[in-house]
GUKOL-677497 format. One record per residue: residue number from 1; residue in one letter; x negated, y, z negated of N, C-alpha, C in turn. Coordinates in steps of 0.001 Angstrom, whole numbers, plus 500000, padded with zeros to 6 digits. Each point is the difference from the previous one (the first is absolute). Example, Ala and Ser with C-alpha at 12.3 -4.5 7.8 and 13.67 -1.06 7.14 Angstrom:
% residues 2
   dodo   kolkol      nxx      nyy      nzz     caxx     cayy     cazz      cxx      cyy      czz
      1        A   486810   494310   492200   500890   501190   500000   499100   501200   500000
      2        S   500350   501050   500720   499180   501190   499940   500770   501090   499270
//
This chain:
% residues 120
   dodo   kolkol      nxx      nyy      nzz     caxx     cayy     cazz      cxx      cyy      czz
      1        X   918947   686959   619051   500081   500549   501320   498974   501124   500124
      2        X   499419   500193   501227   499114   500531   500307   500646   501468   499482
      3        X   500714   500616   500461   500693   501490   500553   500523   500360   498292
      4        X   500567   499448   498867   500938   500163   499159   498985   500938   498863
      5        X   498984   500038   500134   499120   500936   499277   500299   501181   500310
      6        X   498842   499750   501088   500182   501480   501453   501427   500419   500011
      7        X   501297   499617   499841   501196   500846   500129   500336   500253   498880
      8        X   500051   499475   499029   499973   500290   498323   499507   501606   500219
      9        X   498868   499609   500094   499141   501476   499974   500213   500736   500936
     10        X   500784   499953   500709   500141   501081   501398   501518   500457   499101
     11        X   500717   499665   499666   500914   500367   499185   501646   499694   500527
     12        X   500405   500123   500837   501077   500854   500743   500938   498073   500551
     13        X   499104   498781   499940   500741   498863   500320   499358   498667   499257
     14        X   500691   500973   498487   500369   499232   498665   501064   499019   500838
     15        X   501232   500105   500563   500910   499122   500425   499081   498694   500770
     16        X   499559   500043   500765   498973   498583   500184   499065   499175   499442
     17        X   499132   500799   498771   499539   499672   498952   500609   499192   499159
     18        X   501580   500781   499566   500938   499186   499290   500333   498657   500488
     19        X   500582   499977   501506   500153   499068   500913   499192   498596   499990
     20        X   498519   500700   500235   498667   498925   499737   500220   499122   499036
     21        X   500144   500842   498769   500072   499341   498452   500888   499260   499768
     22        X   501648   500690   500417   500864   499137   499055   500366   498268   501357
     23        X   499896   500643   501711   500132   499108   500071   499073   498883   501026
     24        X   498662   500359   499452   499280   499526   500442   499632   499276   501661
     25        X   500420   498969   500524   499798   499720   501618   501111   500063   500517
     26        X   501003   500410   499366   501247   500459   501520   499585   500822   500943
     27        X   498274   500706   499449   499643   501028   501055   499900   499332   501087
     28        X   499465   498817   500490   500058   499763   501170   501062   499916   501107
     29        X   501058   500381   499494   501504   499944   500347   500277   502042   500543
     30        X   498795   500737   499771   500146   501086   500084   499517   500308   501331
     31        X   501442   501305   500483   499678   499769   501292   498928   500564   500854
     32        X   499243   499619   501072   499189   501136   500439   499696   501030   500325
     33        X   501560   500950   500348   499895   501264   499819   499984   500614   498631
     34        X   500330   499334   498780   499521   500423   498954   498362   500095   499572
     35        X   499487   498896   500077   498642   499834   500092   499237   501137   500859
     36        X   500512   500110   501066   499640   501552   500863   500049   500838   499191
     37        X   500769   500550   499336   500808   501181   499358   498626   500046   498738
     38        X   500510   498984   499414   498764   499581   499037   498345   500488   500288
     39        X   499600   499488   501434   498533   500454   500273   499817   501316   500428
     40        X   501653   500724   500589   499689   501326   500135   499687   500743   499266
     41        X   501267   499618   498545   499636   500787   498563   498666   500193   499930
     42        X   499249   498954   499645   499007   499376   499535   498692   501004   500345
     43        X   500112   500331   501379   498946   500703   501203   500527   501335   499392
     44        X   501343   500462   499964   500153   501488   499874   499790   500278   498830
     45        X   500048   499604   498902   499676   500221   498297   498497   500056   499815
     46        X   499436   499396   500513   498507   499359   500066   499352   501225   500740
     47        X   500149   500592   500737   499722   501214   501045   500665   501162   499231
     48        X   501206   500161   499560   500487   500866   499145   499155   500129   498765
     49        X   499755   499055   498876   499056   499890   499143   498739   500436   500141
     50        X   499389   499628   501385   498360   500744   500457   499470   498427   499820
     51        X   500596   499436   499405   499432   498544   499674   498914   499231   501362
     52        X   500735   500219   501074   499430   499873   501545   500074   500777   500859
     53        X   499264   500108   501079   499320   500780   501155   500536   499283   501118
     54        X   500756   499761   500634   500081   499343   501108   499021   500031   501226
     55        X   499331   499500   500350   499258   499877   501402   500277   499085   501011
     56        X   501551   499230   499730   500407   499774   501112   501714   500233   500378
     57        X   500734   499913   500547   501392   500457   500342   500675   499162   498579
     58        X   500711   500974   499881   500908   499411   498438   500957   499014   500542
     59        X   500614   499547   500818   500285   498784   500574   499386   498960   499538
     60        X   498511   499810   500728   499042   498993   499897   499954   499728   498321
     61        X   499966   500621   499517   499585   500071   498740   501454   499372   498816
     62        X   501213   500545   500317   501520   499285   499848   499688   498827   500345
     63        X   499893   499547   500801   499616   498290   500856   499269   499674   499137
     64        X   498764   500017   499681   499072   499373   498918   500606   499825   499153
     65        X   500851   501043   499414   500083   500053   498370   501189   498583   500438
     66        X   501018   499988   500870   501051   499241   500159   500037   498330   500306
     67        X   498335   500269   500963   499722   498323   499720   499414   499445   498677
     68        X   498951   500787   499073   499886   499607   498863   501052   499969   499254
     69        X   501042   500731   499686   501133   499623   499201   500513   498678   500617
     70        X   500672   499835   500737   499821   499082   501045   499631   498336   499431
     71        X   498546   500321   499989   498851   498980   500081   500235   499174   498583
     72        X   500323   501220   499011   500105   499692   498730   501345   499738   499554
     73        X   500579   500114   500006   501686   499283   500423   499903   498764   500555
     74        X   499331   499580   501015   499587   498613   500314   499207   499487   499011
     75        X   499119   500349   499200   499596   498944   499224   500213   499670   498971
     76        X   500907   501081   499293   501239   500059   498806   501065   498761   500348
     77        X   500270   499736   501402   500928   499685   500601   499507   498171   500235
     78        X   498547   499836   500139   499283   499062   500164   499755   499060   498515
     79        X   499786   500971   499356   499937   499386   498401   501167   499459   499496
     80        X   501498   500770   500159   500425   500009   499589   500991   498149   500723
     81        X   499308   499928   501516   501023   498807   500362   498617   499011   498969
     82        X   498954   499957   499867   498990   499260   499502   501068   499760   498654
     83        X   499970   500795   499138   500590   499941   498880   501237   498868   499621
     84        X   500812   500421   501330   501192   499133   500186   499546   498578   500271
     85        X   499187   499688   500702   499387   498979   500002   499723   498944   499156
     86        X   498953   500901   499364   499559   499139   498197   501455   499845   499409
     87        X   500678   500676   499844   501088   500086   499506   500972   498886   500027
     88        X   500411   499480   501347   500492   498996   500085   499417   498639   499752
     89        X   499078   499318   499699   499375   499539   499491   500597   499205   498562
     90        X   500226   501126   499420   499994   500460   498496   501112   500377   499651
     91        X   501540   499630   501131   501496   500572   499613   500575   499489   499172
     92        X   499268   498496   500316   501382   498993   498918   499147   500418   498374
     93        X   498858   499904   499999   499671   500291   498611   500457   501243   499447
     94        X   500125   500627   500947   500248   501593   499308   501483   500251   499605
     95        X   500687   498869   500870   501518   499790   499627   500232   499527   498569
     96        X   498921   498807   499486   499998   499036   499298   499715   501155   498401
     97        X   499223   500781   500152   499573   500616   499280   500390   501544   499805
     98        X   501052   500259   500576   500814   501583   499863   499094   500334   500632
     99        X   499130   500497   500678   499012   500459   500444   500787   501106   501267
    100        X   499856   501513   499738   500506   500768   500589   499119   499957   501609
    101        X   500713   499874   501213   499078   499987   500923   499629   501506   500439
    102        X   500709   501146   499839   499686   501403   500269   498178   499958   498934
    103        X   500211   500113   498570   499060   499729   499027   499025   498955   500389
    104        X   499816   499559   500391   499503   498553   500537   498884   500700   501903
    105        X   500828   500808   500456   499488   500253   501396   499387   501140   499421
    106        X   499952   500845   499163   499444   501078   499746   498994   499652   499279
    107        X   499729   498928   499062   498947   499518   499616   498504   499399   500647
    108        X   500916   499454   501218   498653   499198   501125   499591   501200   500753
    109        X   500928   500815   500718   499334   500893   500388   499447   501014   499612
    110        X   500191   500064   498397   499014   501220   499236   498864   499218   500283
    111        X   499727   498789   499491   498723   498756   500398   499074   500247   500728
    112        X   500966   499955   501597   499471   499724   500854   499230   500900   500596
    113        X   501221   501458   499449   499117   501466   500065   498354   500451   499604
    114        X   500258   499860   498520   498754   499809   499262   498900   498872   500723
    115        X   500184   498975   500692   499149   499022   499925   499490   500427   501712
    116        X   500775   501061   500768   499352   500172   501151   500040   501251   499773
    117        X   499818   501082   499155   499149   501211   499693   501186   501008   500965
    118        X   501267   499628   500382   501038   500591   500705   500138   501463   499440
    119        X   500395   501158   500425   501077   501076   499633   501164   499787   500780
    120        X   500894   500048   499203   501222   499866   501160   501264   501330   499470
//
């Protein structure tokens, strides 16, 4: 994910970081006034830090940060129905063969990650 660096290092929302990690795309299930909340942090830490200068209304600037989170949640979200995809394909064998499907979906999409140069 784009943001999970940048808040790592901003310090103060380790709790979404954690979130990111342990449970990976339920984020898209997160609601949009959180995501707000999220790009406000984001603008006020970043300005608090000196990190940025604003030269336009910190609004405008929340909005950006909120459609790129956003944007990237959709394509976490895009991979991830892709994944399901290949996947079915490949159920009865994976039945046939113990083949864990959690282990199994985390494998194609590490793949698929690597093979389209993704951060997610």
């Amino acid at each position: 994910m784009i943001f999970v660096p940048l808040l790592k290092n901003l310090g103060s929302s380790n709790n979404f970081s954690r979130l990111v990690e342990n449970d990976k795309l339920e984020l898209m299930k997160l609601r949009r006034d959180y995501i707000e909340f999220l790009g406000e942090r984001v603008v006020q830490r970043l300005v608090q830090k000196g990190c940025i200068r604003l030269q336009a209304d910190s609004k405008t600037v929340q909005a950006k940060i909120c459609n790129t989170i956003i944007d990237d949640l959709k394509v976490e979200e895009k991979l991830d129905e892709e994944v399901r995809k290949i996947l079915e394909g490949y159920a009865q064998q994976m039945r046939q063969q113990n083949i864990a499907y959690h282990e199994m979906f985390q494998m194609v999409k590490r793949k698929l990650i690597k093979e389209r140069n993704l951060i997610l």
